[in-house]
DRENTORKOL-3810 file (N, C-alpha, C; in nm, 4 decimals):
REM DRENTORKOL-3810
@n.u->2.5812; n.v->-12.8981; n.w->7.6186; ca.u->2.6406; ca.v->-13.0241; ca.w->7.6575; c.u->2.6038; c.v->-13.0520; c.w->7.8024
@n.u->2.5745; n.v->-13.1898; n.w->7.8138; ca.u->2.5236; ca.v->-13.2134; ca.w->7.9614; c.u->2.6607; c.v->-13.3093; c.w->8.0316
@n.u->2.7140; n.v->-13.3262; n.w->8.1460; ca.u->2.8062; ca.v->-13.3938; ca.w->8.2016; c.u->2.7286; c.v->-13.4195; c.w->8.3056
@n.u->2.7593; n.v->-13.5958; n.w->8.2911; ca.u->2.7289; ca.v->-13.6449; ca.w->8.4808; c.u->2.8295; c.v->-13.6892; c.w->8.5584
@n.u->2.8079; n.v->-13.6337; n.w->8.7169; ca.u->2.9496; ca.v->-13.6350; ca.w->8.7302; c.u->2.8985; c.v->-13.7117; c.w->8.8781
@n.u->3.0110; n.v->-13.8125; n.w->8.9479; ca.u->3.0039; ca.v->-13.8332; ca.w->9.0433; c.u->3.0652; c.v->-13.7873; c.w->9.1636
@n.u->3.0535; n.v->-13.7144; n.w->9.2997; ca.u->3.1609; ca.v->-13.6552; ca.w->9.3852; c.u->3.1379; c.v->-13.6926; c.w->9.5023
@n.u->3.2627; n.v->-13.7222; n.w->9.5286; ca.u->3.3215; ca.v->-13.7309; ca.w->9.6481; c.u->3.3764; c.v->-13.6038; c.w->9.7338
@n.u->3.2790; n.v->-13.5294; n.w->9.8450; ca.u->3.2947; ca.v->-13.4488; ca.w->9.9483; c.u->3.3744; c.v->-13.4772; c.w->10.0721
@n.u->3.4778; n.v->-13.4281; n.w->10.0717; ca.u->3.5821; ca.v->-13.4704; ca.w->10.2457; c.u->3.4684; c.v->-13.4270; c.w->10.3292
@n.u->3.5019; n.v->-13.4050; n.w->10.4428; ca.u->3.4069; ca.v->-13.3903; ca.w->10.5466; c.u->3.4514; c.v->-13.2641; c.w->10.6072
@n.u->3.6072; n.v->-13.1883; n.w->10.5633; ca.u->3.6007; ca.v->-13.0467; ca.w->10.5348; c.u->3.5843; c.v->-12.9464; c.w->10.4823
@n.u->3.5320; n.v->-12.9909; n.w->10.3779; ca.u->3.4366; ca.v->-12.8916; ca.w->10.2945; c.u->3.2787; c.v->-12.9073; c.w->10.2854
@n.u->3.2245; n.v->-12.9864; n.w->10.3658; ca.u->3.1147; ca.v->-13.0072; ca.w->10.3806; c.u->2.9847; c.v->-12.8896; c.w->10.3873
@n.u->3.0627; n.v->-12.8111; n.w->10.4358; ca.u->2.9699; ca.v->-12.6494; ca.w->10.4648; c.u->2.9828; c.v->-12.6245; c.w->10.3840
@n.u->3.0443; n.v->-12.6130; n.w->10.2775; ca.u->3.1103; ca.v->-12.4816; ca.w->10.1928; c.u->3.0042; c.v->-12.4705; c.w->10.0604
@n.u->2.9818; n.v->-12.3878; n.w->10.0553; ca.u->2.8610; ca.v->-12.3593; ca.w->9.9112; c.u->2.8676; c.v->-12.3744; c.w->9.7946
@n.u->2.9928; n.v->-12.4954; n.w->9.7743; ca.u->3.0471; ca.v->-12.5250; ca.w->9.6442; c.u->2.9300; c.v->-12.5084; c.w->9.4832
@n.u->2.7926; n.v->-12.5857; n.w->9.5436; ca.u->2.6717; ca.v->-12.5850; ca.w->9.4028; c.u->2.6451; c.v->-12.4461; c.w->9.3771
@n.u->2.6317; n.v->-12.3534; n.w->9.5270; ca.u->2.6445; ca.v->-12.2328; ca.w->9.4473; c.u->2.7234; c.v->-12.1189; c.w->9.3577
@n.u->2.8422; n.v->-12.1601; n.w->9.4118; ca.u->2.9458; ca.v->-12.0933; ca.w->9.3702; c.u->2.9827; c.v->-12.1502; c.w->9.1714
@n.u->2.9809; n.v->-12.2683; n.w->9.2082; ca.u->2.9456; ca.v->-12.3016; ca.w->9.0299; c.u->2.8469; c.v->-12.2648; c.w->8.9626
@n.u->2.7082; n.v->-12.2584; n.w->9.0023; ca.u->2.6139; ca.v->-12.1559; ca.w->8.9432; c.u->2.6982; c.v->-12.0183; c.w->8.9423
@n.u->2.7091; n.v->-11.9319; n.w->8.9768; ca.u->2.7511; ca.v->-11.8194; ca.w->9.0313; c.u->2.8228; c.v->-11.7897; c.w->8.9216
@n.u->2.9576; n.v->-11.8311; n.w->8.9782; ca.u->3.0918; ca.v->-11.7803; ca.w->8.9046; c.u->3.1443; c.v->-11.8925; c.w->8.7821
@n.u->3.0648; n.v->-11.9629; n.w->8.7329; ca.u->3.0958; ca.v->-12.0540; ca.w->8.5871; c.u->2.9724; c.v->-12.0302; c.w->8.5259
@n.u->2.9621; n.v->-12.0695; n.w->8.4237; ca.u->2.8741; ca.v->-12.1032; ca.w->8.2889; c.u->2.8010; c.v->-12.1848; c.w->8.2922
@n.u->2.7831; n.v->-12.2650; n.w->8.3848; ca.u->2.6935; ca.v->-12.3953; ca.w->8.4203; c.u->2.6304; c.v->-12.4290; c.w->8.4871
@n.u->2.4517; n.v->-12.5316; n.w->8.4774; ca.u->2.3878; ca.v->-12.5086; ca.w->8.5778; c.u->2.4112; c.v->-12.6455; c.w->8.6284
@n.u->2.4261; n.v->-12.6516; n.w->8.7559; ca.u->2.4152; ca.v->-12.7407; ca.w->8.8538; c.u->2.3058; c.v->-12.8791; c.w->8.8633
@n.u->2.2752; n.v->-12.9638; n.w->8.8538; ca.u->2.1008; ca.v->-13.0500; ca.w->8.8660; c.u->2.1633; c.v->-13.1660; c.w->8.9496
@n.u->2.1242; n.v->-13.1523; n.w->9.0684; ca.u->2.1674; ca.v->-13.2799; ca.w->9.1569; c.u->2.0532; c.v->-13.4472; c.w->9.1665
@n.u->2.1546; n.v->-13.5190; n.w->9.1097; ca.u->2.0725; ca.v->-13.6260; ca.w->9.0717; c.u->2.0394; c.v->-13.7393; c.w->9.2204
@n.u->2.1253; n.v->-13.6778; n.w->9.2937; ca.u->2.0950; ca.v->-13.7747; ca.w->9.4177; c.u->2.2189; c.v->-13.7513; c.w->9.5110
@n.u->2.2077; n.v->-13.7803; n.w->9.6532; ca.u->2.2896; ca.v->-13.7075; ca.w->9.7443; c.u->2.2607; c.v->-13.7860; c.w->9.8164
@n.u->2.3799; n.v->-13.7984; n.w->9.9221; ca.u->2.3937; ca.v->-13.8922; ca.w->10.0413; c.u->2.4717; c.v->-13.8128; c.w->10.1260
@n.u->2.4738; n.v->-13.7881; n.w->10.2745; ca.u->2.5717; ca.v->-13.6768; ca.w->10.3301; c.u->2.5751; c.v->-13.7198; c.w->10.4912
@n.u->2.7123; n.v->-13.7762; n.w->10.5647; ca.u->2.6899; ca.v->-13.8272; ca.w->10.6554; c.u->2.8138; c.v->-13.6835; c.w->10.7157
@n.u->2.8396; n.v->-13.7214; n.w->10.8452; ca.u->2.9577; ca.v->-13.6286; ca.w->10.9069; c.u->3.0493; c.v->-13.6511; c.w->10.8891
@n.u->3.1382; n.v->-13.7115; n.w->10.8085; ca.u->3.2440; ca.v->-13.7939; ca.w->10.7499; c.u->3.2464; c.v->-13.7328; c.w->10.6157
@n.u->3.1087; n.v->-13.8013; n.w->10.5149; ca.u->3.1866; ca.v->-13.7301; ca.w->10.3773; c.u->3.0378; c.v->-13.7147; c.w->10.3178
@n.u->3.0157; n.v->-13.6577; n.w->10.2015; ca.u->2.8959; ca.v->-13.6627; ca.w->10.1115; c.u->2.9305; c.v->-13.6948; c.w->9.9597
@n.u->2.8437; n.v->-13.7466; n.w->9.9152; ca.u->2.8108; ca.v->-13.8268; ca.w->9.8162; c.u->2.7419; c.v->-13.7582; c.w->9.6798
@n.u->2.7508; n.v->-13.7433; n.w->9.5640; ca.u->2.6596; ca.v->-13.6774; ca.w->9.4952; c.u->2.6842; c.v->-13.7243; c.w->9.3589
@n.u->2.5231; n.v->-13.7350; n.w->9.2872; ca.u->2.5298; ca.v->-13.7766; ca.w->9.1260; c.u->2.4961; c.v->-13.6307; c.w->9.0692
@n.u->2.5847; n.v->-13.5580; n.w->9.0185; ca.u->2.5544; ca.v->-13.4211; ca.w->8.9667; c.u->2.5439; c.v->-13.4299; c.w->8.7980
@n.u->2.4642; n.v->-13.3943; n.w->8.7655; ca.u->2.4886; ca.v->-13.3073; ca.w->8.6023; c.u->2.5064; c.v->-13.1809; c.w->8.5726
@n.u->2.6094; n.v->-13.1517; n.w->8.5228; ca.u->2.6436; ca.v->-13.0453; ca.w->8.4993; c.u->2.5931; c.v->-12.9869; c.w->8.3766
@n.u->2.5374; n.v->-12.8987; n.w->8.2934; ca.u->2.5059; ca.v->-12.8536; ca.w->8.1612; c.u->2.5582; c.v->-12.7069; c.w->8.1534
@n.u->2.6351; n.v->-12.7639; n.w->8.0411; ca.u->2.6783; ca.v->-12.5839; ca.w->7.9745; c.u->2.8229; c.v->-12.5857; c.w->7.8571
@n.u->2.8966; n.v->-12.5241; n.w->7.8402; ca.u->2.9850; ca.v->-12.5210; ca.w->7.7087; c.u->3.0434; c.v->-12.6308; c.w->7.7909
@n.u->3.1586; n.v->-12.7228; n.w->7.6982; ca.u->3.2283; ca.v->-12.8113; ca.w->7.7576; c.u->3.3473; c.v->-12.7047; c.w->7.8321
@n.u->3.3879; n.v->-12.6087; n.w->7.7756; ca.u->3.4973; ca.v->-12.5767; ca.w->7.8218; c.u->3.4677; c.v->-12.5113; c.w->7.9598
@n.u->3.3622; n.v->-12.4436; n.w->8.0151; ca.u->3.3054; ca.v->-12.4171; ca.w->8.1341; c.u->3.2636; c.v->-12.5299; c.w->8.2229
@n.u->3.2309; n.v->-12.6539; n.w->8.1678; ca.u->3.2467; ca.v->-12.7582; ca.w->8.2508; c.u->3.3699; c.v->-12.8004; c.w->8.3090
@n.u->3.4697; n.v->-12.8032; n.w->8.1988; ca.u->3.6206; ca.v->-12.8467; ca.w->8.2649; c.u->3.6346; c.v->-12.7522; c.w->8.3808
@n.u->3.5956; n.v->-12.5832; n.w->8.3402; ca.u->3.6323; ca.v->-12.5427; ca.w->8.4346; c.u->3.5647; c.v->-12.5506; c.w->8.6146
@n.u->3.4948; n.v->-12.5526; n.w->8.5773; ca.u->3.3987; ca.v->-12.6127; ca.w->8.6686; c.u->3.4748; c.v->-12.7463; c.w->8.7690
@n.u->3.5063; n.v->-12.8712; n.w->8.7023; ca.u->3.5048; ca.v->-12.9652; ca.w->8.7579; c.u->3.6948; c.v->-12.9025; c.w->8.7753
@n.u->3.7445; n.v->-12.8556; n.w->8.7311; ca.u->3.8997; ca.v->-12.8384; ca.w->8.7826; c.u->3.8917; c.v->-12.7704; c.w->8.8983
@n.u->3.7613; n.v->-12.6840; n.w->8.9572; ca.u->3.7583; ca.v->-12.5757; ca.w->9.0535; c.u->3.7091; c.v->-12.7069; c.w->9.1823
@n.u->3.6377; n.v->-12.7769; n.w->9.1399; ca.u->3.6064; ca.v->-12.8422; ca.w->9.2401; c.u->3.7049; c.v->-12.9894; c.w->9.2911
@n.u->3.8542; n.v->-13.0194; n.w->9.1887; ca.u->3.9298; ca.v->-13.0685; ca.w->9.2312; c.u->4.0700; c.v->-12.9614; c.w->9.3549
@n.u->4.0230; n.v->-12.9131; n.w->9.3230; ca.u->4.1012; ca.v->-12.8044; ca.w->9.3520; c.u->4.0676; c.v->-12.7352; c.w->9.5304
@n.u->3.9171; n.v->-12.7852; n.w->9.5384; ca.u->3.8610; ca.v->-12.7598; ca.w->9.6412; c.u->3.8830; c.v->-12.8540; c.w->9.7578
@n.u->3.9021; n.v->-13.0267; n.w->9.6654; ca.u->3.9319; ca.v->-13.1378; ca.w->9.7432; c.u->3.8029; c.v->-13.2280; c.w->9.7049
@n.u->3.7263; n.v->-13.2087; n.w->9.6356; ca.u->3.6141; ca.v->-13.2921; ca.w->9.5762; c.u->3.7048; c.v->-13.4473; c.w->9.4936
@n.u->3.6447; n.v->-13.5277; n.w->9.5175; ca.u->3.6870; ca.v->-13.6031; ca.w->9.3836; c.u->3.6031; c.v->-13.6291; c.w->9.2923
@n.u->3.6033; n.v->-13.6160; n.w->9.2055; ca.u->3.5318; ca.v->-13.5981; ca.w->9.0610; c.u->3.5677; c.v->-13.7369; c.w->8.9700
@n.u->3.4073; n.v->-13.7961; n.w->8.9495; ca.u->3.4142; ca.v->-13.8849; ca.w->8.8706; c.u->3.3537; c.v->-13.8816; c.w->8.7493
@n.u->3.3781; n.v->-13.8484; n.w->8.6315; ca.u->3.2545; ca.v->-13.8113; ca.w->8.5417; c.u->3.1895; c.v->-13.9450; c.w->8.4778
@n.u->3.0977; n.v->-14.0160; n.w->8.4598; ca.u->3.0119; ca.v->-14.0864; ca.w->8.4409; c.u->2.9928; c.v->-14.1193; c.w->8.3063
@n.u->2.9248; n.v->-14.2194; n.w->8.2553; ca.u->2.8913; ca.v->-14.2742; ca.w->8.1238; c.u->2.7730; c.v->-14.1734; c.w->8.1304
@n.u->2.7337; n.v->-14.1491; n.w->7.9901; ca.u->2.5510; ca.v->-14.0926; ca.w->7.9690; c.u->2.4544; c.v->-14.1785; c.w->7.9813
@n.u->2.5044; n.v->-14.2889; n.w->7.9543; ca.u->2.3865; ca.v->-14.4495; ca.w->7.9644; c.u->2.3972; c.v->-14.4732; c.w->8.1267
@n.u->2.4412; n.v->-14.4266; n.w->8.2194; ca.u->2.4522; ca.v->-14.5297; ca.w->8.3148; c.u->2.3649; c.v->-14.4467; c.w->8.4222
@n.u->2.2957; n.v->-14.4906; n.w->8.4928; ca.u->2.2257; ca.v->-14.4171; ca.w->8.6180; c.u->2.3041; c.v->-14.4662; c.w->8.7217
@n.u->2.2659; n.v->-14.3831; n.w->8.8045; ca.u->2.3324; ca.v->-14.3714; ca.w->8.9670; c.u->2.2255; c.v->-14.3828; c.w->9.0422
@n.u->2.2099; n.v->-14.4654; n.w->9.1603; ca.u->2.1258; ca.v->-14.4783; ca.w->9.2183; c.u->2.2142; c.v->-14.4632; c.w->9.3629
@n.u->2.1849; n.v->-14.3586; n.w->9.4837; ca.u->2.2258; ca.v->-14.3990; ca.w->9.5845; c.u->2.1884; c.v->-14.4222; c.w->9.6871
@n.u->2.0764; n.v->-14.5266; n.w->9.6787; ca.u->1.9654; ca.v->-14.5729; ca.w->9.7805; c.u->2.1097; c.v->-14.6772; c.w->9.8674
END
């Protein structure tokens, strides 16, 4: 199963190695569809792929972190020019 997800980064977790840590310690691989990242906040069109239930977990770890998580239509592209 593939999930696209949209996130919203505070600008205190900005360092933090969140894409790796979801590779890492979940079931799912990471594919960043486009990124925007100022000193304030960052921006990201992610797909996530892997069991659904490792995705939830996934995206609950990264509400949890302070991300906001938008998950996306499959038809719709993100462009963040």
């Amino acid at each position: 199963m593939k999930s696209r997800l949209f996130l919203t980064f505070p600008q205190r977790i900005l360092g933090e190695p969140l894409l790796y840590t979801l590779g890492k310690d979940f079931s799912v691989v990471p594919n960043i569809q486009g990124a925007s990242i100022t000193k304030d906040r960052g921006l990201m069109a992610l797909e996530l792929s892997g069991e659904e239930a490792e995705i939830q977990r996934a995206i609950s770890y990264m509400k949890e972190k302070g991300v906001t998580v938008e998950v996306m239509p499959q038809d719709r592209d993100v462009d963040l020019r």
